[in-house]
C-alpha positions in Angstrom: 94.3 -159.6 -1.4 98.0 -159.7 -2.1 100.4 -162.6 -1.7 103.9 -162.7 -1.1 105.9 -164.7 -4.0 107.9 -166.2 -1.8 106.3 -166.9 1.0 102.5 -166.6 0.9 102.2 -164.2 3.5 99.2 -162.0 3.2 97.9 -158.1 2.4 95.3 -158.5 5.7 98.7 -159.0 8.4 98.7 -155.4 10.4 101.3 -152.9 9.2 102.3 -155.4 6.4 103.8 -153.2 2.9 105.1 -155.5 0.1 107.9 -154.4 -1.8 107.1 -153.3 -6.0 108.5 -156.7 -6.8 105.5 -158.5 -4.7 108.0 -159.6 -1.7 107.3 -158.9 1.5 109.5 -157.3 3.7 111.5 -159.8 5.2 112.2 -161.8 1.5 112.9 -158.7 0.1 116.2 -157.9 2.8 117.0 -161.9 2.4 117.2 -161.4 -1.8 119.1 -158.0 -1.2 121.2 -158.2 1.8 123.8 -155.8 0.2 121.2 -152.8 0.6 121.8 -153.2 4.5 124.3 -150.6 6.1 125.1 -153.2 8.6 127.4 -150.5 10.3 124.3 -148.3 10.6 122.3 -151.2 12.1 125.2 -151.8 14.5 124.8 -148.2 15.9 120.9 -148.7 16.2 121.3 -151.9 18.3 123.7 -149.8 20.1 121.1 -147.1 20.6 118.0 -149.7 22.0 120.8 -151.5 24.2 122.0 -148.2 25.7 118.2 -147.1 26.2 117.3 -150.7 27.4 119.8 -150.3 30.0 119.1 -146.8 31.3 115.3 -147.5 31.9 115.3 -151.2 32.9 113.6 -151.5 36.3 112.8 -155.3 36.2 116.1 -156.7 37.6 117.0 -158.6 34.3 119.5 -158.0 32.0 117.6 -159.4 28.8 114.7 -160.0 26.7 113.9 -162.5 24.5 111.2 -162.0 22.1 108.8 -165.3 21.6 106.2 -165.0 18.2 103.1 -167.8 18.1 100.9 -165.1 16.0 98.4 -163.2 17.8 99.9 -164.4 21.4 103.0 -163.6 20.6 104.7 -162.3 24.2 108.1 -160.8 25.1 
């Protein structure tokens, strides 16, 4: 089982791939935030908004995503 070094998070989490310097995935973006094309991440925001808004059938205009673990809900 692998840990994270900054955070203790786990090998056994679903979908979960630590970085060669044992960080997980989040730490590893916090340590090294100038390997983020923000501009790039702009224009995929853009892309899920644009999509969001084209397929929305609900009547609301947002989404709010709420984590507790395995009940995590949206």
């Amino acid at each position: 089982m692998i840990y994270c070094k900054n955070c203790l998070n786990i090998s056994t989490r679903p979908n979960i791939k630590f970085m060669e310097d044992g960080l997980s995935p989040p730490f590893a973006v916090y340590f090294n935030p100038a390997e983020i094309d923000w501009d790039e991440r702009k224009e995929e925001l853009k892309e899920v908004i644009t999509f969001g808004k084209a397929n929305n059938h609900s009547g609301c205009d947002c989404i709010i995503g709420v984590s507790g673990g395995k009940e995590s809900t949206r």
